[in-house]
Every structure is written in structure tokens, then in C-alpha cells.
N, C-alpha and C positions, 0 to 999 in steps of 0.2 A: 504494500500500500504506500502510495505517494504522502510523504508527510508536506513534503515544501506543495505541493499541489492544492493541499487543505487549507494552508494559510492565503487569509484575505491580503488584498496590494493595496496600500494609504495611499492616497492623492496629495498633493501637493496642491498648495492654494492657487499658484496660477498654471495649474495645468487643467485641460478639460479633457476629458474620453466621449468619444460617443459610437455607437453600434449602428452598426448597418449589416443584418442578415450575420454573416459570420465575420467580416472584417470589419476591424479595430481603425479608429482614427486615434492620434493623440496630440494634441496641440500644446506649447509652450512656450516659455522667453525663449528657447532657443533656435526651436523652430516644428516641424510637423515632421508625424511618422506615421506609416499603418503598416498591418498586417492581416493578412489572411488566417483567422484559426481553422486547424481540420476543425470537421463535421462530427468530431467524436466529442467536441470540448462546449459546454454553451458558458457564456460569459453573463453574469449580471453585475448593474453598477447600483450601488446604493448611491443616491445625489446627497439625501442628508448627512450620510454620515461621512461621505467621501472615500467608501470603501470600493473594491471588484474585487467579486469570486470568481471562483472555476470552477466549472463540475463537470461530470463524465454522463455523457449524453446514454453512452451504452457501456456494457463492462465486458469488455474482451481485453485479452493482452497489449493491441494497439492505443486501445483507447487509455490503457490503466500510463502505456511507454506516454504518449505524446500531454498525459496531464501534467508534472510536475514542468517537461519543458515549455509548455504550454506559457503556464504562469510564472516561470522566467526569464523569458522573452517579453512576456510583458512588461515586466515589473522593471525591467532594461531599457524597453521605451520609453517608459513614465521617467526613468533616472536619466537620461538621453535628451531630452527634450525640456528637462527641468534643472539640469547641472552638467551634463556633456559627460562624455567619458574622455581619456585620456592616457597615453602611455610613454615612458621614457626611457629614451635609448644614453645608452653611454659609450662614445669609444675609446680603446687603450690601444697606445701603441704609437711607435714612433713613427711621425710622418702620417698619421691617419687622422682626417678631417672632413667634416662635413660641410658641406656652403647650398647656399638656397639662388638659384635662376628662376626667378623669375616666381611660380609656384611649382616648380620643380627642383625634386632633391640632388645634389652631384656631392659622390661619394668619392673622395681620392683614400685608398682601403690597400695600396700598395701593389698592383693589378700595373698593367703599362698602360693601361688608359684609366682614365672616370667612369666611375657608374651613374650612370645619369638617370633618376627613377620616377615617372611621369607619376605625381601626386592624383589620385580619382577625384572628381569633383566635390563628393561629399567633403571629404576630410582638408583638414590643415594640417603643413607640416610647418613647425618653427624651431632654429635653429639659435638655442642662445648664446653657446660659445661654440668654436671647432669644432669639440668632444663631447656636445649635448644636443638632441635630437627629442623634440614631443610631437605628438601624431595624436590629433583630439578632431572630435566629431561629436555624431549626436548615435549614432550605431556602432553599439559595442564588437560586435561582429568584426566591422569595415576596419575598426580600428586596431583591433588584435591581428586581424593578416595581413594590412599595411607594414606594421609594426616588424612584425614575422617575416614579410620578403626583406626590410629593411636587414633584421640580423644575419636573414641566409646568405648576404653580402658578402660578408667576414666574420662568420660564427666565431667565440669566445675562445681559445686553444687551451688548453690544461698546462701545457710547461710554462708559458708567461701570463699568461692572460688575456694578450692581446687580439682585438676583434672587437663585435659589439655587440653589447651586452644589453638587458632590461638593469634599469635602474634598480636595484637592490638583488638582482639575480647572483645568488654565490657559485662562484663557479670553481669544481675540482679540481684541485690541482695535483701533479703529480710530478715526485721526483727524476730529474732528469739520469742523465749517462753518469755512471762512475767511474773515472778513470784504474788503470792496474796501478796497482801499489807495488 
């Protein structure tokens, strides 16, 4: 049984939800999202109280999988559209630097060229020093595989460190060669 699926999603004062059939609208200071919920899931919104549940239209195994993600996607819109989401990269390494053209990101990652990484519409990218990179939007989703092709650029190495990494990500390290003695 889905426990995160049982729990009601709080509204936030200037956000509004409204239903149409099975797709979701969500309005905010930040800006609009919908979605589509399957047909397994039906949504109700309390106006007083500022609450949306979720429940299971039918009970088969599809219906029991797609309720908890159901009501976590939601409740990602509602935080998307009322605070943004946001992710940050960090690079180590000598000679490795970020710089922004234009709204596009150019990676010098130690490669004989730049990587040049066409930003998607939704998202921002902002680049505060060389070796700091944030990737914020209103779709939690856009923004963790943005983020994601960003590191597979020059993933983290274990004998130095060096690549790029999520902001507080610890990364293994391991002892190098030992010389004969």
C-alpha cells in the first residue's frame, strides 16, 4: 500500500489548481504547469481548506504503481511553480571552466575543443564563478537531466577529484599507485 499516495498536497497561497477531466493545471508567481493523470488516479481539490487528494479509481497492481507517483508529481508542480526547483554543479580541476554565450553553456573540461550545451527553453542556466554552475526551472524532471548531461561532460574521477560534480555530492576516493620499495 502507497503511504506517500494517502497523504493530502497543501496549496500554497498564490498558487491555484484547477481540473479539467483528468488533466491538472497549476498556476503561480513562477509560472504554469499541467499534466495529464492516468485514468487509474481521480484527483479532488478541497478550495477551503487548500488541500488535493488522490485516490485509486480501481485496485489492480497499475493503479496501486502509478498512485504514490501520481501524487509526487504533483506535489513537484505545486513546489515548481511556487518556488522553482534548482540544482548545482561544481567543477574541480585544473584549467576546467564554465562560461555562458549567450543562453548557452560552453564547457572548457580539458577535451581539444569546448563543449558547447544548447540550454532547453524551459530552464536557466547561471554561471556564478568559472567553477559554479545552477540549472533552475519550474520542472523538477527538466532540471535533474539538464543537470545530469551537464556532469556526463566530465564525471567526478576517484584518484583526484577532478570533473563535475552536484554541489555537496561526496565523491570516493581511492588510493593511487604505490611505488617498489
Amino acid at each position: 500500500m502507497s503511504r506517500i499516495g494517502k497523504q493530502y498536497i497543501s496549496i500554497p497561497d498564490k498558487v491555484n489548481i484547477r481540473l479539467e477531466g483528468q488533466k491538472v493545471f497549476v498556476d503561480g508567481p513562477k509560472g504554469k504547469l499541467t499534466r495529464i493523470l492516468p485514468s487509474f488516479i481521480c484527483c479532488t481539490i478541497d478550495e477551503p481548506e487548500k488541500k488535493v487528494f488522490l485516490e485509486k479509481a480501481e485496485e489492480n497492481k497499475l493503479s496501486q504503481a502509478l498512485y504514490g507517483l501520481s501524487r509526487t508529481l504533483l506535489s513537484n508542480m505545486i513546489t515548481g511553480v511556487s518556488s522553482g526547483w534548482h540544482k548545482k554543479l561544481t567543477i574541480a580541476g585544473v584549467g576546467y571552466r564554465a562560461q555562458l554565450d549567450g543562453k548557452d553553456l560552453i564547457l572548457n573540461m580539458g577535451y581539444s575543443h569546448p563543449v558547447k550545451m544548447v540550454t532547453p527553453p524551459a530552464l536557466s542556466v547561471s554561471v556564478e564563478s568559472p567553477t559554479s554552475i545552477t540549472v533552475s526551472g519550474l520542472e523538477k524532471e527538466a532540471v535533474g537531466e539538464f543537470a545530469a548531461k551537464i556532469r556526463s561532460v566530465r564525471p567526478p574521477e576517484p584518484y583526484k577529484g577532478k570533473g563535475i560534480a552536484y554541489e555537496g555530492e561526496v565523491i570516493r576516493r581511492k588510493a593511487g599507485k604505490t611505488g617498489k620499495k
